[in-house]
N, C-alpha and C positions, 0 to 999 in steps of 0.2 A: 537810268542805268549807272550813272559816275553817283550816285546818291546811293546808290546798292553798294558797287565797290570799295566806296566809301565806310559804309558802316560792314561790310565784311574785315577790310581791312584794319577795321579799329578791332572787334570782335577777334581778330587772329592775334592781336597787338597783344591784347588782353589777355587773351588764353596762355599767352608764351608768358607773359608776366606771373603768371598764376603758378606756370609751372615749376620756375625757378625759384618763386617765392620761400623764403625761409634755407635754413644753411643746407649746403649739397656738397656731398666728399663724393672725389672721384682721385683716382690715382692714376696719372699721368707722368709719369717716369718708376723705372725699377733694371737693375745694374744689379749683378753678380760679382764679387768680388772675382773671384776665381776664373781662368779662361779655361782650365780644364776641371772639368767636373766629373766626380769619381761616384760610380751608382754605390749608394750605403754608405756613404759620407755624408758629413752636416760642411757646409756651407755660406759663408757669409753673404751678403747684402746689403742694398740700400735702396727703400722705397720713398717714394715721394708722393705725398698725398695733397688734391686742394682742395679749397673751401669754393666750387665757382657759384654757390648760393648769392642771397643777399643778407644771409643775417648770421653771428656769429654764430659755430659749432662746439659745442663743448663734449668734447670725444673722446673716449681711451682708447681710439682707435683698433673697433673689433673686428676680427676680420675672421673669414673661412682661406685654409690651403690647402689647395691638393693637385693631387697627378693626373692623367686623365680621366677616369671615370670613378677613380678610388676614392673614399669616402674624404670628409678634410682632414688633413691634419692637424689643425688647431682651431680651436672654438673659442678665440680667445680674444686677448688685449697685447697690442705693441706696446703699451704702456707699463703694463703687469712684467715684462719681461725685464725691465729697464733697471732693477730693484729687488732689495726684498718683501714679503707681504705685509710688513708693518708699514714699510716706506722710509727705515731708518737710513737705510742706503740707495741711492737712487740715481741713474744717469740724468741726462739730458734728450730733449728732441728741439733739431733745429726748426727753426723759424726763419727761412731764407729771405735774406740772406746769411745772416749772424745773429739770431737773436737765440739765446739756451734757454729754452725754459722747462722747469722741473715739473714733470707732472705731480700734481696735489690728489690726497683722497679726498672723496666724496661720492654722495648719493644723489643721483640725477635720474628725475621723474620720467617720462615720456609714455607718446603713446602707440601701445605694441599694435601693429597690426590683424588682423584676423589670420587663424593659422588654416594647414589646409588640415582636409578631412581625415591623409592617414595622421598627420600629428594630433591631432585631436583624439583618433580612436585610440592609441599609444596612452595619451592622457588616459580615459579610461579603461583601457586594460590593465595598468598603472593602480587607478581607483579599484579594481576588480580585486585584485590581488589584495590589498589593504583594507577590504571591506570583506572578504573571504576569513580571512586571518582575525578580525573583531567580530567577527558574528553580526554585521548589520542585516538589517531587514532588507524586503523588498524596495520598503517604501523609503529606506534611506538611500537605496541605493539610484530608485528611479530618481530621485531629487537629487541626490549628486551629478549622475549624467545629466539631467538639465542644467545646472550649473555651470557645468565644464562646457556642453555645448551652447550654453549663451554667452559665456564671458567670452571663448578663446576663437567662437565663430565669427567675432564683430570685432573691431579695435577696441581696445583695451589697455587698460592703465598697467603699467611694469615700472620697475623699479630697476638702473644698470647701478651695479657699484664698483668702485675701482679705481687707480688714479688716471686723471686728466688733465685734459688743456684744452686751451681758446684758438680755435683756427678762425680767423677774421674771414668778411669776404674778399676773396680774390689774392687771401695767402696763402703759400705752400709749406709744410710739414714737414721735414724730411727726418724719417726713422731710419736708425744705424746697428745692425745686428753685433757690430762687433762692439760696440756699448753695453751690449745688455748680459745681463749678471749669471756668470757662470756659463755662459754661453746659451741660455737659453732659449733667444731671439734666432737663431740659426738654423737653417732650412734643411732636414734631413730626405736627402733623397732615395728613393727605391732602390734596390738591389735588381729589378726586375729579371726579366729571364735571360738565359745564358743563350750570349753572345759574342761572338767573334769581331763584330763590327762594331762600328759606332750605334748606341741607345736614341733616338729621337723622341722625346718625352712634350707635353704639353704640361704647364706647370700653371695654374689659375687661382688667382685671386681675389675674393672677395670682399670687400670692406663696409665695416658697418651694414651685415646682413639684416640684423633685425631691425636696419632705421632708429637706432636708439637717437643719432645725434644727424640725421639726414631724410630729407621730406623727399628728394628723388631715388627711386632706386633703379632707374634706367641706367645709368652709369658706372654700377658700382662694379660690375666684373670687368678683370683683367688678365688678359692670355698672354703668355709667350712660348716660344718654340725653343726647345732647350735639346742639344744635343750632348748626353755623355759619352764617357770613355765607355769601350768594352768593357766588362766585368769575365774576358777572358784575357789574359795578358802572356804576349809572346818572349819567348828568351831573344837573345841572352839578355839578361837583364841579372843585376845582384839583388842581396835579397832587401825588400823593403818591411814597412810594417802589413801592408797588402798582399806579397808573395813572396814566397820563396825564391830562392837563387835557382835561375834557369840559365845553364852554361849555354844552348847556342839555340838556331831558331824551328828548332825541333823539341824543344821542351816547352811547356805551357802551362800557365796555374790559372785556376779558377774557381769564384767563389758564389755562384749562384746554383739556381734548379733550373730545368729546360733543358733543352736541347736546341744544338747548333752543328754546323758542319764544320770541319777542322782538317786540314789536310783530305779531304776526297772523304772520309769518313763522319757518320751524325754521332754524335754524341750526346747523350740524353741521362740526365740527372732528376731522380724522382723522391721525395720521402715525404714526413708527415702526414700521412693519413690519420686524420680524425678519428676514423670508422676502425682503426685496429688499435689496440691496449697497447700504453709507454713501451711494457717490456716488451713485444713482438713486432715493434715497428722499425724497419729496414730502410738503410738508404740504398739503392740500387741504382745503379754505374751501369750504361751498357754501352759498347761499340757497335754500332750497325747491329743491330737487336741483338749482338751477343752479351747477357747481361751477366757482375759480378755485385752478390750483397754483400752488405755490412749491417751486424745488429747495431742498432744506434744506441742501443744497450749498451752495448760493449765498446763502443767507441768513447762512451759516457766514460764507461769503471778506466779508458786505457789514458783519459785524460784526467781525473782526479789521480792517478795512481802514477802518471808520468812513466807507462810502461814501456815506450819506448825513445824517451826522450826529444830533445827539440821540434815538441809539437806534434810528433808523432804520432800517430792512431792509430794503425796499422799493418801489418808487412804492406810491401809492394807488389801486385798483383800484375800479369802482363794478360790483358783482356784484347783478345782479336788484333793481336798487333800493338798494343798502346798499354806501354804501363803508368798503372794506377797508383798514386800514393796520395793517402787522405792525412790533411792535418789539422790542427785546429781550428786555423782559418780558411781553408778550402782544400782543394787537391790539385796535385801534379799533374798532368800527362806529358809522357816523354813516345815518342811518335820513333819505332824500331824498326 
């Protein structure tokens, strides 16, 4: 029995050795610059990435962002962001505690994972299209699909390029948005829908999704609970670059779609449809289903033409009690 235990307990040893084996990023700290966060603002940061593998990581540190279920916002490199694309201008990322090190280009081998079956058909419909347009045959075409599905269904050889660095084992990484060039390392958050109260957002991140420079990918997502400002904002308030001047707290400016409740009354904001042509697409304003449109046409010609001045776009409408004024950047309700 203790000679069982025994070799089970080696065989568990060993398994966890296996698992860790070779470099593993995982991100283990991440700070928002900002304590109030404004929906459809970009954002600074600082995330912290480690190496708890056993063997160096060489990474441009790729990662996936996004909001709750919305697709990512970046398919990219924290390193790409740091610089220009030649690499003639280029920040830093820390090495904590103090160490700067400049990411370098380079071409780093690895090996890609097997994809799943809708990326693979993608691939092929991909091929369809490009073998449609050359006139291939049947039989080129059936050998290209076996191609595509032998190589991309099994791990397979990829190529990442981009600049990089060496996260040792058991060092941490720390990337700086407010470093990177021209702002482009900056977290642009949703406008989502129109609200009165505070936004509760999930904000997720994934790093190093295709394993270029990490053999664990149990680790690599990271959540946090991020609460914004309304994207309704109550008077008095003077005017900023987000709203207009709202003399007392009966006036309100607003820059999203949806619907909220506002004083005892829903208020509901609707426009771009797909399904109806540029010129005949409407933004419709309504108070408790009484609605008023606007051609978005016209709202177009009243701001190139600056037909009513300071952002102007239209007279002011008094809709079920609430008058409407639309400008540039969102609209007014003043609550009568």
């Amino acid at each position: 029995m203790k000679k069982t235990i025994a070799i089970t307990t080696i065989l568990m040893f060993c398994l966890s050795f296996l698992a860790i084996a070779g470099p593993d990023l995982t991100i283990t700290h991440f700070q928002l610059a900002d304590e109030v966060i404004v929906p459809g603002e970009k954002h600074d940061y600082v995330i912290e990435i480690t190496n708890v593998g056993d063997e160096t990581a060489r990474t441009r540190l790729p990662n996936h962002m996004y909001f709750g279920e919305n697709p990512a916002l970046s398919t990219g490199s924290l390193t790409q962001t740091l610089g220009t694309r030649d690499g003639s201008v280029m920040e830093t990322v820390t090495i904590l505690p103090d160490i700067e090190v400049i990411p370098e280009l380079d071409d780093v081998t690895y090996m890609g994972h097997e994809e799943s079956e809708e990326q693979i058909q993608k691939r092929i419909s991909n091929m369809m299209e490009r073998a449609n347009s050359l006139g291939w045959t049947e039989e080129q075409i059936q050998t290209e699909t076996a191609e595509i599905q032998e190589m991309f269904g099994n791990p397979h050889e990829k190529t990442a390029s981009g600049f990089f660095i060496d996260i040792a084992p058991g060092e941490i990484a720390r990337y700086e948005s407010t470093k990177s060039y021209n702002g482009f390392g900056r977290l642009h958050f949703p406008t989502t829908s129109l609200s009165i109260e505070p936004i509760p957002i999930t904000l997720t991140i994934e790093i190093d999704p295709e394993r270029e420079s990490d053999d664990n990918i149990n680790n690599n997502v990271y959540t946090q609970e991020i609460v914004m400002a309304p994207n309704v904002i109550q008077g008095p308030m003077e005017e900023t670059e987000k709203n207009r001047e709202l003399d007392d707290e009966n006036e309100y400016f607003a820059y999203a779609l949806g619907c909220t409740t506002i004083q005892g009354k829903e208020i509901c904001v609707s426009g771009d449809d797909p399904n109806v042509p540029d010129e005949e697409e409407m933004l419709i304003i309504s108070v408790d289903d009484v609605e008023q449109e606007y051609s978005l046409y016209g709202l177009m010609m009243s701001w190139l033409n600056q037909l009513f001045g300071n952002g102007k776009l239209a007279p002011t409408e008094t809709v079920n009690g609430v008058e409407i004024t639309i400008y540039d950047n969102g609209f007014k309700l003043a609550f009568v």
